[in-house]
NULUMBA-822406 format. One record per residue (C-alpha): x, y, z; residue number from 1; residue in three letters. Coordinates in pm, 1 decimal. Layout:
REM NULUMBA-822406
VEXMI	X	Y	Z	NUM	ALA;
...
***
This chain:
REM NULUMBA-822406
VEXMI	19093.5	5016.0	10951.8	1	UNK;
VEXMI	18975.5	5224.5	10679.0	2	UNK;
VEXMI	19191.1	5572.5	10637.6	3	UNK;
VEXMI	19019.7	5873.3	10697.8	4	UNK;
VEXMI	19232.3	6088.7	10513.8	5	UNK;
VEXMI	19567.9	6138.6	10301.1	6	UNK;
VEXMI	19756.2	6242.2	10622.3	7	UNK;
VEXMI	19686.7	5907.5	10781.9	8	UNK;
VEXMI	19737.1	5717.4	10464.4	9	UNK;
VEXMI	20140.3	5877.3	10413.1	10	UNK;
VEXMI	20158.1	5881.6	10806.0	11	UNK;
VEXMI	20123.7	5536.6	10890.9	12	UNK;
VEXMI	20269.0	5372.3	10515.9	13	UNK;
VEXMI	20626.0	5164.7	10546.8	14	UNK;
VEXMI	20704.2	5413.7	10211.9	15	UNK;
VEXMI	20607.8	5729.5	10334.1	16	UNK;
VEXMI	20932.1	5942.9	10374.1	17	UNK;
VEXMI	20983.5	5821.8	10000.7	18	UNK;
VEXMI	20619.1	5963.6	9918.4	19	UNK;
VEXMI	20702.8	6266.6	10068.2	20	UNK;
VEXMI	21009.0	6314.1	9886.4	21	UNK;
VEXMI	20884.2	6284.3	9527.2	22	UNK;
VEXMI	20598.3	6482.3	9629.9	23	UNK;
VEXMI	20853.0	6735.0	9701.6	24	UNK;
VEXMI	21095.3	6689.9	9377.1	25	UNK;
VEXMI	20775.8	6675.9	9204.3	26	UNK;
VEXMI	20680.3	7042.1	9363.0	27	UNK;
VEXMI	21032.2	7159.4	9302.3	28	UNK;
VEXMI	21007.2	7056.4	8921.6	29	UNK;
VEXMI	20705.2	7240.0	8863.1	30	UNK;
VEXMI	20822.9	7530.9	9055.8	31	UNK;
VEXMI	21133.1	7549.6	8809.7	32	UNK;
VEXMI	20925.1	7468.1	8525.9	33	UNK;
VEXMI	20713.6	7801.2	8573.3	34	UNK;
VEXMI	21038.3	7965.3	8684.6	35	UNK;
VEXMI	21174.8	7895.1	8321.2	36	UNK;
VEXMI	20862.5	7958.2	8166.7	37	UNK;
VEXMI	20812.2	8367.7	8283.5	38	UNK;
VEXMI	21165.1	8417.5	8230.3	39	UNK;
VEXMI	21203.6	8275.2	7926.2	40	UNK;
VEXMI	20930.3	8519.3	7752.0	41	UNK;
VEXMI	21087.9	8810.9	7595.9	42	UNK;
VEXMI	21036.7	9135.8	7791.7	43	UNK;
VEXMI	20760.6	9257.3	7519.6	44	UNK;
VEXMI	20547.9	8991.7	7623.1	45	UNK;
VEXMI	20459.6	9121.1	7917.6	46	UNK;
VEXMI	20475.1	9496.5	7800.8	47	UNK;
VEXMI	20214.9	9399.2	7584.6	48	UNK;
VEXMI	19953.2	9268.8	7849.1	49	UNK;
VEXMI	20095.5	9535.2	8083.8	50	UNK;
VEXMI	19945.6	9793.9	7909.6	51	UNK;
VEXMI	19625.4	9619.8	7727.6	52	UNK;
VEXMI	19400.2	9830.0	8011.5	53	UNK;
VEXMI	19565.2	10166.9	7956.7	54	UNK;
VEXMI	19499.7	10141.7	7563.1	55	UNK;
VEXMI	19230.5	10351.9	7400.3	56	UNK;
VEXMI	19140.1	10146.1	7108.7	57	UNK;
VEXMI	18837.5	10001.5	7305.4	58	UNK;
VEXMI	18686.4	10281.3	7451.1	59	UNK;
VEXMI	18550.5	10451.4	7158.2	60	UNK;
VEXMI	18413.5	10112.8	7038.3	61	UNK;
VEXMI	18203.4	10132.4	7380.9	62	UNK;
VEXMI	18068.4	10457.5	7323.3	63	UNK;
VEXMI	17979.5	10415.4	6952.5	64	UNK;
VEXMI	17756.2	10143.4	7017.6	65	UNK;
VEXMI	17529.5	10325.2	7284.7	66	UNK;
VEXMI	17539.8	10698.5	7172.3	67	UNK;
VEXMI	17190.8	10828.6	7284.0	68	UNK;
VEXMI	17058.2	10807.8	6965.6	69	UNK;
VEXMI	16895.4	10442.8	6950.9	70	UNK;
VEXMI	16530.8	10469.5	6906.0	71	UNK;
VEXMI	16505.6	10862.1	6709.8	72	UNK;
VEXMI	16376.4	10859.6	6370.6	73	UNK;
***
């Protein structure tokens, strides 16, 4: 019998409550692995890209390039 999908490959294995476990300790790594990783980062960090939309360095950069002016001699 050829499996049709994952669910009936872990369903009907002699191993599949240990599959299912390291697929969870796996998940539960990764999970605390990101956990770590945003708190870790100093406040400023986030501050930083927090506020990248609200600056006004780039919006003058936009108008300067099309200022109604292209094409008069």
């Amino acid at each position: 019998m050829i499996p049709q999908s994952f669910r009936d490959i872990l369903s009907n294995g002699e191993n599949a409550g240990l599959l299912q476990t390291i697929a969870l300790l796996l998940f539960i790594i990764f999970f605390l692995g990101i956990l770590y990783f945003v708190f870790s980062r100093p406040k400023k960090y986030y501050d930083d890209a927090a506020n990248a939309p609200l600056d006004d360095d780039n919006i003058d950069d936009e108008h300067d390039e099309d200022d109604g002016t292209a094409g008069k001699l």
